[in-house]
N, C-alpha and C positions, 0 to 999 in steps of 0.2 A: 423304250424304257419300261420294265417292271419291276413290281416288290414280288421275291418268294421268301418265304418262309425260309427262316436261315438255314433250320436243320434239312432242310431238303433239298439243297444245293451242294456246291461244289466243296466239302469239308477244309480242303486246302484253300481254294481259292476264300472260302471265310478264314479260316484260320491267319492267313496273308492281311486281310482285308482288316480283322480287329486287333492285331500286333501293331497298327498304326496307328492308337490312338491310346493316347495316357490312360492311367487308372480316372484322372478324374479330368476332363478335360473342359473348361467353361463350364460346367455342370454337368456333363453327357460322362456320367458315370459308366466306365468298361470294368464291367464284373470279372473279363477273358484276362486282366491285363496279365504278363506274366507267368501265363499257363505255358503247358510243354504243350507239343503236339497231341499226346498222347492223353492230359488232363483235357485239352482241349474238346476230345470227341465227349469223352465226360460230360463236360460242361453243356454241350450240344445237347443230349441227354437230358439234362435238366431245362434247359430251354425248350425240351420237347413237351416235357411233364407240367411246366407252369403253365403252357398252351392249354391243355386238355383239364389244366386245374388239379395234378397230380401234387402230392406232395410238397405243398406250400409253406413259405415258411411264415410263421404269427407275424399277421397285419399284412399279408400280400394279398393281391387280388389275381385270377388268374389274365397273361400275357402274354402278345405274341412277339418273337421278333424279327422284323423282316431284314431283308436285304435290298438293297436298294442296285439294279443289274442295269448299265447302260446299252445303249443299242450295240455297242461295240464287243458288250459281255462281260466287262469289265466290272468286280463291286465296287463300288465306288462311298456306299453309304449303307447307314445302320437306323432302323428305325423301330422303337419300343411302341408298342398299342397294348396299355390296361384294357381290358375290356368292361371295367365300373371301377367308379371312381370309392374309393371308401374317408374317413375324415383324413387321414393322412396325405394323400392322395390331392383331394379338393384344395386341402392350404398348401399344397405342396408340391411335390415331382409333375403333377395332374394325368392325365391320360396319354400322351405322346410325349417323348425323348426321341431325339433325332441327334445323329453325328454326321459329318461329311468327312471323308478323308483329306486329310490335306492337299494332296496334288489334284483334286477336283472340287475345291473349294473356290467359287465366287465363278462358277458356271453355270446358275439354275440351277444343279443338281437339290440343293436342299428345298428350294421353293416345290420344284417338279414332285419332287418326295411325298414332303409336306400334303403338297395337295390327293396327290394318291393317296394318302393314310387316312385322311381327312372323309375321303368317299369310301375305304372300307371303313371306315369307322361305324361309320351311320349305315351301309349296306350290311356289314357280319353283326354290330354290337348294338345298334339300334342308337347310336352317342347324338345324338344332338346339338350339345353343346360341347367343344373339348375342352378341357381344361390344360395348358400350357404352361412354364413355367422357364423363363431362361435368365440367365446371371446379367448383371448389371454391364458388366465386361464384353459382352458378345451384342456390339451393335447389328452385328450382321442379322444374327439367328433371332433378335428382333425385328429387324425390318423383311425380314424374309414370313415372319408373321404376320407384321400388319399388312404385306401386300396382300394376303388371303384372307383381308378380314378381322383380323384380330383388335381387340382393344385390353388396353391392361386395367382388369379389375380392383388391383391392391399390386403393394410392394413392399420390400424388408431391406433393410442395407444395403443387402448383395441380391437380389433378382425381383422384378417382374413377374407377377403371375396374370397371365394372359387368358383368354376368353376366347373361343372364335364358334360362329354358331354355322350347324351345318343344314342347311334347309329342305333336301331331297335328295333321294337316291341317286347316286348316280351324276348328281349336279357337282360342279368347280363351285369351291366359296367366290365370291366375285372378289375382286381384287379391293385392298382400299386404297384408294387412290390419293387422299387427301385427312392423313391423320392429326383430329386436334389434338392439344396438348396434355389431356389427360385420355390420352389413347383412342377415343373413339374416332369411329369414319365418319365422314360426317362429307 
């Protein structure tokens, strides 16, 4: 299993991959939803530019997006990396947005993800700590959190915003295996 870089894959096999998931889905916002093939390579384009910090638009930070390729080669998942958090950001989206598609959801695939994003994070961006944030709705994509760690800092009606801290390069957050009730491992 690997993450590349969306724009440097298979443009179809992406284009296939985010036509399967809603404009807003649990909170994993698809900025693609509804694009032609042809807007599509577009959009790739800007996903290129926000990578390298191109043409930003007010309040963004630059971002990478990955894809998330099973052994099989199959994309299977979508995963956003801020590369700094700004105030919007910190109360908010945080550093990581993940999607699974649906016919590879409740395989590992998002934990497996997760934790890859998690060691570039801290190896390209120097992140530390990630900031996370997932809708009240999606029990999954919370517990697929706490098992790498996570505890939830604060909450709003509708999501969780979550915490998980990244300790060394190259290292897997360890798993939590036993979360109290106000999020932490313990």
């Amino acid at each position: 299993m690997k993450l590349i870089k969306a724009w440097t894959g298979d443009l179809d096999g992406a284009y296939e991959l985010f036509g399967k998931f809603q404009a807003d889905e649990h909170g994993f916002v698809n900025d693609a939803y509804g694009l032609s093939r042809d807007e599509f390579a577009q959009y790739m384009r800007k996903v290129e530019d926000m990578h390298a910090g191109r043409n930003l638009p007010e309040g963004y930070v630059p971002a990478t997006k990955y894809i998330l390729v099973n052994d099989s080669g199959d994309y299977v998942g979508i995963f956003n990396l801020r590369h700094r958090p700004n105030d919007r950001l910190r109360e908010g989206a945080g550093h990581i947005g993940y999607g699974i598609a649906p016919e590879y959801r409740g395989r590992g695939y998002a934990t497996a993800g997760l934790r890859m994003i998690l060691v570039t994070a801290l190896a390209e961006y120097g992140i530390k700590e990630a900031y996370l944030s997932v809708n009240k709705d999606n029990p999954a994509s919370l517990a697929v959190q706490r098992h790498l760690g996570a505890r939830i800092d604060h909450d709003n009606d509708t999501e969780y915003f979550t915490r998980i801290r990244i300790t060394e390069p190259g290292a897997m957050p360890e798993p939590c295996r036993d979360p109290g009730k106000d999020g932490a491992c313990g």
